[in-house]
N, C-alpha and C positions, 0 to 999 in steps of 0.2 A: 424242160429236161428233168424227168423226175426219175437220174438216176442213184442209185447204191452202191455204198464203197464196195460192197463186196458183189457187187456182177462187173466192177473194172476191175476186180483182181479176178475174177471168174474170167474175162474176157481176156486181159493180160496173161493169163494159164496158156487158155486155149492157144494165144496166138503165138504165145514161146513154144509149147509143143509142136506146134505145127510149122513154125522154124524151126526145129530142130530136127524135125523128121527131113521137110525138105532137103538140110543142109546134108542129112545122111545120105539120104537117097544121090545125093550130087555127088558126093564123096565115093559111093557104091559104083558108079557109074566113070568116076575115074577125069569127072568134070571140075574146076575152077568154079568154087563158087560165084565168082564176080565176073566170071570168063564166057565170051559169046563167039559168033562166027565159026569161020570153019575148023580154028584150031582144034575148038571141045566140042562143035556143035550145039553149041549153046544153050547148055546144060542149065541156065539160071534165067530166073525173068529176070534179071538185072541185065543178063547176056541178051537177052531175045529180046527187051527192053533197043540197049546198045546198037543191038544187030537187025533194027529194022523188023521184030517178030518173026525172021526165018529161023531163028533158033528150034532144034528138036530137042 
């Protein structure tokens, strides 16, 4: 394992960004982020995780 503090803060970046874009886009969408099934349609892989993968 020959990694570098600074590509896990490089990598850490990335994956915060791209939680937070998700979390927007769920928000946009009028979805629960932790919310699955048919209530929200299961707006999150946390949801579609929960809900068996039918989550849209």
């Amino acid at each position: 394992m020959n990694i570098s503090f600074s590509q896990v803060i490089c990598f850490l970046a990335i994956a915060a960004i791209y939680g937070f874009v998700m979390v927007q886009a769920q928000l946009a969408q009028g979805d629960s982020p932790l919310g699955g099934g048919p209530v929200n349609g299961g707006g999150s892989v946390l949801g579609r995780i929960t809900d068996g993968g039918l989550g849209k």
